[in-house]
PDB file as gemmi writes it, atoms N, CA and C in Angstrom:
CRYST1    1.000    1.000    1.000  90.00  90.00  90.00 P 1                      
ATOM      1  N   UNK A   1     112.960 -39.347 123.401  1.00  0.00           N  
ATOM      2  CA  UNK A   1     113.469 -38.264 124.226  1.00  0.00           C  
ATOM      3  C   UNK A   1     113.825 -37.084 123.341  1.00  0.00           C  
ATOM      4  N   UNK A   2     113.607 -36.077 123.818  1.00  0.00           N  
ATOM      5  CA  UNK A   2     113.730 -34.966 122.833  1.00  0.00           C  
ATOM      6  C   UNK A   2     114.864 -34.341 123.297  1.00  0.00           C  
ATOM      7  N   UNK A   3     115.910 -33.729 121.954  1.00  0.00           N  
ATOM      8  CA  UNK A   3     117.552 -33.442 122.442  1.00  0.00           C  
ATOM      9  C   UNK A   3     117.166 -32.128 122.108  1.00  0.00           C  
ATOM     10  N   UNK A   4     117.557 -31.207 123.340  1.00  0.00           N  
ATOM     11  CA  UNK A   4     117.453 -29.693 123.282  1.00  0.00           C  
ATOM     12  C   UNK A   4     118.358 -28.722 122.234  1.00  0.00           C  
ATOM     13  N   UNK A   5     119.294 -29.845 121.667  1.00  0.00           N  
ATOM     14  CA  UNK A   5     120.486 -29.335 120.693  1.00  0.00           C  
ATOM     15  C   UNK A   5     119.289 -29.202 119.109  1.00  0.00           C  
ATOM     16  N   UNK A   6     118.370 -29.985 119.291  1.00  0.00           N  
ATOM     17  CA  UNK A   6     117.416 -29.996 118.202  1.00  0.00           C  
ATOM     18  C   UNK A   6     116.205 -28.874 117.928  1.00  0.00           C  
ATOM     19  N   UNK A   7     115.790 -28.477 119.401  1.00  0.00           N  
ATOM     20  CA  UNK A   7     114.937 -27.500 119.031  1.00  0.00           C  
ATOM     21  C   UNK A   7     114.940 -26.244 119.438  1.00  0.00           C  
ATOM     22  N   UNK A   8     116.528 -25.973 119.457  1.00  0.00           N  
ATOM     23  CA  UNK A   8     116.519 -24.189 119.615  1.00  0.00           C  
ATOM     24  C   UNK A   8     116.471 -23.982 121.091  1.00  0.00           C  
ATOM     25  N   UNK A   9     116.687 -22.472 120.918  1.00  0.00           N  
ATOM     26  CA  UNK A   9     116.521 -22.051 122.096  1.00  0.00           C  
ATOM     27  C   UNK A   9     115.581 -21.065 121.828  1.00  0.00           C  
ATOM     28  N   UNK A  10     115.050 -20.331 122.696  1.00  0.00           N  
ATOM     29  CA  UNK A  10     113.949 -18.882 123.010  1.00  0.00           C  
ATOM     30  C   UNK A  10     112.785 -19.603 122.799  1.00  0.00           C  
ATOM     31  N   UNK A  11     111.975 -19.083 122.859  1.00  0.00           N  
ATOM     32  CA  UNK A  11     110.604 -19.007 122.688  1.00  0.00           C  
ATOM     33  C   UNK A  11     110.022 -20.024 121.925  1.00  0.00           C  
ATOM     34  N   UNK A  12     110.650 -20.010 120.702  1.00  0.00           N  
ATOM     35  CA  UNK A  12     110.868 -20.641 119.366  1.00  0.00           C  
ATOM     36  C   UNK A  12     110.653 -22.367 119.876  1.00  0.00           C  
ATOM     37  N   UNK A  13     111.881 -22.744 120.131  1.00  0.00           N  
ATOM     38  CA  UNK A  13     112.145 -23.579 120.443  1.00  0.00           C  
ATOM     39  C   UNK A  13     110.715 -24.351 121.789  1.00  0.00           C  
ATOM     40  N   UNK A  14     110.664 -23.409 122.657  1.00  0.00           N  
ATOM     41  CA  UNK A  14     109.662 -23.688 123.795  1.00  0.00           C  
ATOM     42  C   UNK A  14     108.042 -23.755 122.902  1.00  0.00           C  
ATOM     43  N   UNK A  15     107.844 -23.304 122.526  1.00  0.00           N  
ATOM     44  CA  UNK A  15     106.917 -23.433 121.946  1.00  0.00           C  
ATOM     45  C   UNK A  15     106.551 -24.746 120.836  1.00  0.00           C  
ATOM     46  N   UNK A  16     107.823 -25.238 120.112  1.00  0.00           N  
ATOM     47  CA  UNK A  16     107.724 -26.164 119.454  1.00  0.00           C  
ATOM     48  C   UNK A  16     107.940 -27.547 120.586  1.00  0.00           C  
ATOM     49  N   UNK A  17     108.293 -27.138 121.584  1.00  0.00           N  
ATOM     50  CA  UNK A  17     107.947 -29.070 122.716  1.00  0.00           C  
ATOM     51  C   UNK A  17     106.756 -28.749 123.151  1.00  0.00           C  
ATOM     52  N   UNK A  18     105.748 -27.635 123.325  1.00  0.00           N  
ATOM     53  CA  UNK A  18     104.573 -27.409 123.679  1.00  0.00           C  
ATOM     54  C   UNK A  18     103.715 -28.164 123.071  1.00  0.00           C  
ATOM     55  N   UNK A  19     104.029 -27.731 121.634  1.00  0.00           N  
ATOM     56  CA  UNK A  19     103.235 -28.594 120.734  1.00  0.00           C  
ATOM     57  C   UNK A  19     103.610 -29.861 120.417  1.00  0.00           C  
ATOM     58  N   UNK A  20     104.697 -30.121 120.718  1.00  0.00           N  
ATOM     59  CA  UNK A  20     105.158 -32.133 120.739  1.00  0.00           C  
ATOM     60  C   UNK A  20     104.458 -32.694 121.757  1.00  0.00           C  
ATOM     61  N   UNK A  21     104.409 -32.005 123.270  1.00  0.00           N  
ATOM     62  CA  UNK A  21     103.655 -32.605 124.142  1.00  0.00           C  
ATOM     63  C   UNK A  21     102.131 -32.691 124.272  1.00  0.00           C  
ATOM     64  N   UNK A  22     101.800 -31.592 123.627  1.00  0.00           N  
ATOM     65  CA  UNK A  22     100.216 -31.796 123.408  1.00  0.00           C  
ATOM     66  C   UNK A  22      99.605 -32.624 122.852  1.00  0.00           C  
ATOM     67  N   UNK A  23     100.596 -32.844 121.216  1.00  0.00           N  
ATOM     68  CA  UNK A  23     100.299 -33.953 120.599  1.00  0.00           C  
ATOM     69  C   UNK A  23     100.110 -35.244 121.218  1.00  0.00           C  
ATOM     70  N   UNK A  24     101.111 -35.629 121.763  1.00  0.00           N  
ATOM     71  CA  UNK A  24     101.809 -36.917 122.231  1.00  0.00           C  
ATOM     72  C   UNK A  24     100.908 -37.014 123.436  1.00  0.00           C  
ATOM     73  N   UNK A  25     100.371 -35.841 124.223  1.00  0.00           N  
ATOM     74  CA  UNK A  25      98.825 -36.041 125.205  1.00  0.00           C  
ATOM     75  C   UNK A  25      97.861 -36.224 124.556  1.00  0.00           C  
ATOM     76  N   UNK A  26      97.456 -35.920 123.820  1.00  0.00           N  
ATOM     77  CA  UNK A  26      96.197 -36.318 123.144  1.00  0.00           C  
ATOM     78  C   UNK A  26      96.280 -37.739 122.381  1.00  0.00           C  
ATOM     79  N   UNK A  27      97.590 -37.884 121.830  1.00  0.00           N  
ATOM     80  CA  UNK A  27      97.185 -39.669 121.463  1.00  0.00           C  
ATOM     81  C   UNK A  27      97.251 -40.715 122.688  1.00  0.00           C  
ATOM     82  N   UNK A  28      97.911 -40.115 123.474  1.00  0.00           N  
ATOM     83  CA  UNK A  28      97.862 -41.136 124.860  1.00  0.00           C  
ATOM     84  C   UNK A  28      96.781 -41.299 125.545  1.00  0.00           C  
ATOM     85  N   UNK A  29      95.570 -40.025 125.391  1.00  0.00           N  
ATOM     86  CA  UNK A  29      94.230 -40.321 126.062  1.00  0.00           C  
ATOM     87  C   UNK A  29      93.863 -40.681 125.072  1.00  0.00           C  
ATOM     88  N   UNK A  30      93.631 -40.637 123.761  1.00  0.00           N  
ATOM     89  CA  UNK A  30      92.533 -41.169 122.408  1.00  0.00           C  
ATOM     90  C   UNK A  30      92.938 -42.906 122.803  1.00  0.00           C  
ATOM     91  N   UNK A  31      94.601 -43.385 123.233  1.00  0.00           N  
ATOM     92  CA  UNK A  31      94.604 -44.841 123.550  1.00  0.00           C  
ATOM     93  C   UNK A  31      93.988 -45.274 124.682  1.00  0.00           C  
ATOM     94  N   UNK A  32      94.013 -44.337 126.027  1.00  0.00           N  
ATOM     95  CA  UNK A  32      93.420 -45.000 127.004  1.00  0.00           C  
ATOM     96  C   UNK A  32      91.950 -44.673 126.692  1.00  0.00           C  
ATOM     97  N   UNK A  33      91.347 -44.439 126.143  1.00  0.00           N  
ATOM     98  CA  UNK A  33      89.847 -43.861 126.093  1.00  0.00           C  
ATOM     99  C   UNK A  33      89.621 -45.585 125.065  1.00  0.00           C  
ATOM    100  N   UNK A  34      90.421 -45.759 123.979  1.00  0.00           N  
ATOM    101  CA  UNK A  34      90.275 -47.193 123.034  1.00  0.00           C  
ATOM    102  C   UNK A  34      90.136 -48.035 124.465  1.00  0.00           C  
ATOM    103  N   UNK A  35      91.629 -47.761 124.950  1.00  0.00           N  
ATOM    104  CA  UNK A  35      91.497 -49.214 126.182  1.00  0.00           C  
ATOM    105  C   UNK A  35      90.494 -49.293 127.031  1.00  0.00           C  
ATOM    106  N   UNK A  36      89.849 -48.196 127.648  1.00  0.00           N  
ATOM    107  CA  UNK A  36      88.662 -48.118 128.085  1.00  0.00           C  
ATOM    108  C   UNK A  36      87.270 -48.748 127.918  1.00  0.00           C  
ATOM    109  N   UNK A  37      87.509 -48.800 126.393  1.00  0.00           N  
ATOM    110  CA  UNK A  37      86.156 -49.312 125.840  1.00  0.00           C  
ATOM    111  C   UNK A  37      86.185 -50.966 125.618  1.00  0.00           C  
ATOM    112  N   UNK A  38      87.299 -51.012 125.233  1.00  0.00           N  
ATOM    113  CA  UNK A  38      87.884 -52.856 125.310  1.00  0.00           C  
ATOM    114  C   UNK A  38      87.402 -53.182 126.478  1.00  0.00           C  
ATOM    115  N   UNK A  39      87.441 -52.933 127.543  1.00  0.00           N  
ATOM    116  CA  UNK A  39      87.770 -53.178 129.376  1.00  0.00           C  
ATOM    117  C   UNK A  39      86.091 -53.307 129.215  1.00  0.00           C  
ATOM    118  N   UNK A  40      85.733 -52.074 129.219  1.00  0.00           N  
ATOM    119  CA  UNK A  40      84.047 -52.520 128.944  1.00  0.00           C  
ATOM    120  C   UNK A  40      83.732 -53.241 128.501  1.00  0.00           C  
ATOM    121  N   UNK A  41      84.147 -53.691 127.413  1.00  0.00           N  
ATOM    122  CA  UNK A  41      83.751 -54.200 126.454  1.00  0.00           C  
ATOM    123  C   UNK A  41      83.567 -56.154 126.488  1.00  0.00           C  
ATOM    124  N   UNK A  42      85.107 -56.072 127.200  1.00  0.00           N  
ATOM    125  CA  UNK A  42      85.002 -57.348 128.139  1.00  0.00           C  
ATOM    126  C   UNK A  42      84.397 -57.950 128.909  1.00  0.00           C  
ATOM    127  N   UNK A  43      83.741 -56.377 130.098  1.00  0.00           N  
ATOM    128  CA  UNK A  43      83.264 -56.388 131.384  1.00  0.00           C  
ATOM    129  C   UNK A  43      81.849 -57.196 131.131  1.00  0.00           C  
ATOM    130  N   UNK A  44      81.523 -56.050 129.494  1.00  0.00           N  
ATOM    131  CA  UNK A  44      79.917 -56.620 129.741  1.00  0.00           C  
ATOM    132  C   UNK A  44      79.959 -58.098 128.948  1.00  0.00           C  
ATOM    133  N   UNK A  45      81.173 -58.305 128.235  1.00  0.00           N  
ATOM    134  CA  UNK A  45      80.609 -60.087 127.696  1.00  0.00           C  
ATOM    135  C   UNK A  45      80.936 -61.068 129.127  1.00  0.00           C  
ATOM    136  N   UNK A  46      81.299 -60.773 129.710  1.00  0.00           N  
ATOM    137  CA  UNK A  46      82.106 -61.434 130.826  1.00  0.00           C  
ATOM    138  C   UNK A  46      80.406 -61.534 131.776  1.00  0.00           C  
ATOM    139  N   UNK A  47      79.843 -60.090 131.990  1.00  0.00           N  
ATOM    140  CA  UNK A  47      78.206 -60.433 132.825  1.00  0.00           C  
ATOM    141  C   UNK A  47      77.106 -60.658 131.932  1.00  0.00           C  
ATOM    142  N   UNK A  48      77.509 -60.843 130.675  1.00  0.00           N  
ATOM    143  CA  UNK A  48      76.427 -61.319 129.775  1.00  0.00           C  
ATOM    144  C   UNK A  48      76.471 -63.204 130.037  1.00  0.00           C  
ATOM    145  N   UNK A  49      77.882 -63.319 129.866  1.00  0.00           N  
ATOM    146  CA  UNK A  49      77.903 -64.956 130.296  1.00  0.00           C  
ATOM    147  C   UNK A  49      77.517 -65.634 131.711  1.00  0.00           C  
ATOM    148  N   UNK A  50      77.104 -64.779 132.638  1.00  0.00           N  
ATOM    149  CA  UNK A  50      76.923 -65.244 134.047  1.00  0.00           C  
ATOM    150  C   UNK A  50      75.548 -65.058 134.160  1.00  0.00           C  
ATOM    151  N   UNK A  51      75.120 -66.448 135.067  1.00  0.00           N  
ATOM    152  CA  UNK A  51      73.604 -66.259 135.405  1.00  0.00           C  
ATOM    153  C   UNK A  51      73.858 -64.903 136.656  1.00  0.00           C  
ATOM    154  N   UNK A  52      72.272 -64.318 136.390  1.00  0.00           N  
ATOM    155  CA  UNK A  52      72.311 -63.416 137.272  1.00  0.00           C  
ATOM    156  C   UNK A  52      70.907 -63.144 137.271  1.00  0.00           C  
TER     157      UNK A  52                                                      
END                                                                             
């Protein structure tokens, strides 16, 4: 959680959680995009093992 006593006030400050949250969005999709590929990754050993 980010304490507003930490990053200022004005602009300054707004601008530096801009860039905490962008960060912190982009590693959260780079993980679901990993988990994504696991899930696949499963999907297809999972219909590789089934007659079909």
């Amino acid at each position: 959680m980010i304490n507003l006593r930490q990053i200022g006030d004005g602009a300054r400050g707004l601008a530096a959680v801009a860039m905490w949250i962008e960060a912190h969005r982009q590693l959260c999709e780079a993980r679901f995009a990993a988990l994504e590929n696991v899930i696949g990754d499963l999907k297809q050993e999972e219909n590789d093992g089934q007659p079909g």
